[in-house]
Backbone as CSV, one residue per row, in Angstrom:
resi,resn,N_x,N_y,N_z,CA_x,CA_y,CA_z,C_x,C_y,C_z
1,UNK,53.422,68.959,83.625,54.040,67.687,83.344,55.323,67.582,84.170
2,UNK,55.389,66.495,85.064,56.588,66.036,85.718,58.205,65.547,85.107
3,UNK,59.232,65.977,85.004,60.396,65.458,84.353,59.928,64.032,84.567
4,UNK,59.674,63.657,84.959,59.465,61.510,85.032,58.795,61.365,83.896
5,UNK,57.740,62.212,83.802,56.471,61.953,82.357,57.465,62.314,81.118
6,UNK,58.524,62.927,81.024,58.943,62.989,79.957,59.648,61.857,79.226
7,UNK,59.733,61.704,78.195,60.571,60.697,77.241,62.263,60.610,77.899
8,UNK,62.493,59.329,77.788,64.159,59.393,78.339,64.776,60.823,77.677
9,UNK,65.075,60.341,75.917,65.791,61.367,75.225,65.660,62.846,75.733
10,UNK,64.102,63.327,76.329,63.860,64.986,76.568,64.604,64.425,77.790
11,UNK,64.467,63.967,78.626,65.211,64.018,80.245,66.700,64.095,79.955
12,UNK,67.263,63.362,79.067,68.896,63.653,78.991,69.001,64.686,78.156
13,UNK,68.439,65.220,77.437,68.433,67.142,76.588,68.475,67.713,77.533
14,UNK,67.471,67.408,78.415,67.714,68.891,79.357,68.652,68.740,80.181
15,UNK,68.844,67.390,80.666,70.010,67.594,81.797,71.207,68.068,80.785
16,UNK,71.542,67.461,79.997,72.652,68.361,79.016,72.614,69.432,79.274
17,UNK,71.459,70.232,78.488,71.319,71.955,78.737,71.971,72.264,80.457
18,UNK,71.360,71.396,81.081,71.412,72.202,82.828,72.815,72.495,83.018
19,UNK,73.395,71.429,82.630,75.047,71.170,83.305,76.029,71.890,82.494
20,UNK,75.271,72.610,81.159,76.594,73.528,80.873,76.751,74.922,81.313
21,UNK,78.083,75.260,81.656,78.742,76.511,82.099,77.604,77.273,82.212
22,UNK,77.502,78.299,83.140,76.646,79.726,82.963,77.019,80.146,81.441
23,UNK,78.076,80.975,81.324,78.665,81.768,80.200,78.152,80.782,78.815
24,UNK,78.178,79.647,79.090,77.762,78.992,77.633,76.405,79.114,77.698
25,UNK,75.416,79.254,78.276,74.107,79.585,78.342,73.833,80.940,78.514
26,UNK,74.482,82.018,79.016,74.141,83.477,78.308,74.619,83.340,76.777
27,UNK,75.781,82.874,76.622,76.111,82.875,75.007,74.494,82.626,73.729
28,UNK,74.701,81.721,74.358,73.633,80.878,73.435,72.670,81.821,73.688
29,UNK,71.706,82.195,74.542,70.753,83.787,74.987,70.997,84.777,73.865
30,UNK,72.263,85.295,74.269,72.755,86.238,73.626,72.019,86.433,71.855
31,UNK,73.343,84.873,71.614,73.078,84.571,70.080,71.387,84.157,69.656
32,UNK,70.779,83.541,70.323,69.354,83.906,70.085,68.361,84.701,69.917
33,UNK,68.242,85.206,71.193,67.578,86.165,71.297,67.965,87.902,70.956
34,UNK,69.384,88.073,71.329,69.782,89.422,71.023,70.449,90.081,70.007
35,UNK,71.458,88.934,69.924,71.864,88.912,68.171,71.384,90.202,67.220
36,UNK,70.494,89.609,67.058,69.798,90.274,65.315,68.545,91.411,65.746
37,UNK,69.036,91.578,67.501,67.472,92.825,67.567,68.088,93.988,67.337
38,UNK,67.277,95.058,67.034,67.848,96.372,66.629,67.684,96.826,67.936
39,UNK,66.867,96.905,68.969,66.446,97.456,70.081,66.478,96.676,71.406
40,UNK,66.612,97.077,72.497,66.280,96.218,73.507,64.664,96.059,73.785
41,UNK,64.054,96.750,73.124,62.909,96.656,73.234,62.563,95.864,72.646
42,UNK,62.580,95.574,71.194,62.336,94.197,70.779,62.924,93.246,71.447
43,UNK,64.065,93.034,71.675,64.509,91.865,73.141,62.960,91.597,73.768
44,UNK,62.749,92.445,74.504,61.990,92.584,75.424,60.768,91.882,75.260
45,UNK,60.017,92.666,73.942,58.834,92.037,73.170,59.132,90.622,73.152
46,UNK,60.652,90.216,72.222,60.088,88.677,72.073,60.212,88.039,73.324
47,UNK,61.133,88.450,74.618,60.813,87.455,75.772,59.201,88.068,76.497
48,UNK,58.516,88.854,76.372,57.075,88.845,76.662,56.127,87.825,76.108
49,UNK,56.740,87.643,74.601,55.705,86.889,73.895,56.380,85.571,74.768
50,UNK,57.551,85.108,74.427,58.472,83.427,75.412,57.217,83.545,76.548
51,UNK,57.066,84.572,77.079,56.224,84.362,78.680,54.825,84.111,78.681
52,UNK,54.395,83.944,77.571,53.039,83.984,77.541,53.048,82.611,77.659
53,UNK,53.714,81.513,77.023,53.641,80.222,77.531,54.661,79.443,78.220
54,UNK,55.500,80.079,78.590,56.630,79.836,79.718,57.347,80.804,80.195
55,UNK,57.983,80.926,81.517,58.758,81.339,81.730,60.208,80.657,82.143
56,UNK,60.647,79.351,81.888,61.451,78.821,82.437,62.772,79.580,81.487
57,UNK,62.545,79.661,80.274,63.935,79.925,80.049,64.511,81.183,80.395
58,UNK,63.568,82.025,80.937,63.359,83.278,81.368,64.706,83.709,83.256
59,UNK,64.040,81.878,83.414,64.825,82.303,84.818,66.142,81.439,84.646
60,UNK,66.082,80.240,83.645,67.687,80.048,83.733,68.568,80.878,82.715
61,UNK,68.084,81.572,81.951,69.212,82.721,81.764,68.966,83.842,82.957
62,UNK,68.572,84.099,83.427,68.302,84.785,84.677,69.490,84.495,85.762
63,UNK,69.724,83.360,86.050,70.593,82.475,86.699,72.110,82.613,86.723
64,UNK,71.683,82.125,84.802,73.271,81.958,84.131,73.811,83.574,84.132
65,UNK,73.058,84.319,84.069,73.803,85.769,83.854,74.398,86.433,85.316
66,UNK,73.643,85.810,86.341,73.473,86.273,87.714,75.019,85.390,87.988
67,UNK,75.362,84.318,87.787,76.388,83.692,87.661,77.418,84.104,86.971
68,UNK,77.374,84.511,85.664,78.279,85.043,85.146,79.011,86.649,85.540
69,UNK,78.071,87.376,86.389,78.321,88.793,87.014,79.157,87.960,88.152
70,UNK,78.784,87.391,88.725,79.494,86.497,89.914,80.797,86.038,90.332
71,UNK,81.171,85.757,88.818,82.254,85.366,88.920,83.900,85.745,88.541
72,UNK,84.552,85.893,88.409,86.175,86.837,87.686,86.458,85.919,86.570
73,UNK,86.197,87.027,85.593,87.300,86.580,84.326,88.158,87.019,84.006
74,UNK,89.503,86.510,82.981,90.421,87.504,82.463,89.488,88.601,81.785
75,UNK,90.365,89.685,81.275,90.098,91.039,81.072,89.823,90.433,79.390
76,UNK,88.224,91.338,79.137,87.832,91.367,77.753,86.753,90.132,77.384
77,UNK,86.434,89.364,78.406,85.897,88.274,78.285,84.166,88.789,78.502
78,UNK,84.003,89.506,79.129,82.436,90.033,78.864,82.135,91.060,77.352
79,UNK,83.295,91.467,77.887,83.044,92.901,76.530,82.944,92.040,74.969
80,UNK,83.722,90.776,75.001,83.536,89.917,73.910,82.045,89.296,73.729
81,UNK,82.072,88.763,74.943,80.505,87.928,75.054,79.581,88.482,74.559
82,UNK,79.479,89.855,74.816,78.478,90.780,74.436,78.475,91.988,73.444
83,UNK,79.743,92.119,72.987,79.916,92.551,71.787,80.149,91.646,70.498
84,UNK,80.079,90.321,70.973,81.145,89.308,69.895,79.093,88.396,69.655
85,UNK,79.189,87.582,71.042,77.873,87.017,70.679,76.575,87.571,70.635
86,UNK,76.713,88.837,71.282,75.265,89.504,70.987,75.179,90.054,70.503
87,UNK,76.267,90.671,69.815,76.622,91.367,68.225,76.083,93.012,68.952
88,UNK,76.087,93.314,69.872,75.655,94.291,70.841,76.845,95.310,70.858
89,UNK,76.395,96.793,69.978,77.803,98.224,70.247,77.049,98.695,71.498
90,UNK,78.020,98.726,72.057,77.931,99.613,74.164,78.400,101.025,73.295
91,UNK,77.929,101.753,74.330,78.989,103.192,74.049,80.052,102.617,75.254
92,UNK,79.853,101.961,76.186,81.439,101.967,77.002,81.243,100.279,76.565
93,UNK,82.184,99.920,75.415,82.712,98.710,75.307,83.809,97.668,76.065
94,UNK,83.832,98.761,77.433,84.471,97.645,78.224,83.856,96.626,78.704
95,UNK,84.637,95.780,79.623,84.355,94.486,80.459,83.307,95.461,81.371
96,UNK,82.982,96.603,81.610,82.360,97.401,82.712,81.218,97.395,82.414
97,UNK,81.138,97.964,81.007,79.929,98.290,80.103,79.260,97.123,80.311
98,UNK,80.004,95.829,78.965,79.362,94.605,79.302,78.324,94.417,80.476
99,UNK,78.807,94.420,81.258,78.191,93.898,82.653,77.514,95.069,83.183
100,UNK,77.258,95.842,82.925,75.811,97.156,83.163,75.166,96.565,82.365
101,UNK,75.343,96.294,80.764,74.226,95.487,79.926,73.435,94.565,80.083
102,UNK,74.750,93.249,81.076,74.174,92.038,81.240,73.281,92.189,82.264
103,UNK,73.869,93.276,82.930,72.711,93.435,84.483,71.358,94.347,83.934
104,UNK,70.988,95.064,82.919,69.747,95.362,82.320,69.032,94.372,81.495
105,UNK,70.390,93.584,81.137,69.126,92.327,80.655,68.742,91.158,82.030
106,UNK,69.592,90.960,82.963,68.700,90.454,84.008,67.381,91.023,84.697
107,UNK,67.242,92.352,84.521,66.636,93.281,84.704,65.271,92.826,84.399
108,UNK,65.523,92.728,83.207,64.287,92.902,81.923,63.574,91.058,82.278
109,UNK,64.541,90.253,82.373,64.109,88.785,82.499,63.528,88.649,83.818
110,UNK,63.772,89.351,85.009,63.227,89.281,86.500,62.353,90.270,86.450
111,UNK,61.764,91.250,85.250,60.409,91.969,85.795,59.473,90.456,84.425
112,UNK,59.668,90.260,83.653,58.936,89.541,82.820,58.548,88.377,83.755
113,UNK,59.591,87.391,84.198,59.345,86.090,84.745,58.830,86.558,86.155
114,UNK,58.648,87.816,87.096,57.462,87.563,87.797,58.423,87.424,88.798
């Protein structure tokens, strides 16, 4: 199905979704999907099952995270993101750690989405 075939309202949802921040779209990832897993493996499982009938959200958090490694923040702003919204204990809870994490979960989203 072509964005044109869609209903106005879905065409302005998603452009909403598109145009916010990277970091507000790993957030939201985070708090979804990683939140409440005990394992990265369950992570994993439920974006296998996401892939069985899409992969799109697969590659714009793919994106947004690839963006968010990308860019400089003040100090503590990953280690929050990912200890705060993904409710995620690192053994190295720095801004360092963080971002070894975020880069195993890009990991995990670029062998799934292919």
């Amino acid at each position: 199905m072509a964005m044109s075939d869609l209903p106005e309202s879905m065409r302005v949802h998603l452009a909403r979704q598109e145009a916010r921040p990277p970091i507000e779209k790993v957030r939201e990832f985070l708090l979804g999907y990683v939140a409440d897993a005990e394992s990265l493996a369950e992570v994993e499982g439920r974006l296998r099952q996401i892939a069985l009938t899409s992969t799109s959200l697969h590659r714009r958090v793919l994106d947004a995270i690839e963006a968010v490694l990308a860019a400089s923040w003040p100090d503590g702003t990953l280690a929050r993101l990912v200890g705060w919204d993904g409710n995620w204990v690192l053994d190295d809870p720095s801004d360092a750690g963080a971002a070894e994490f975020l880069r195993r979960l890009a990991g995990m989203l670029r062998a799934i989405a292919g």
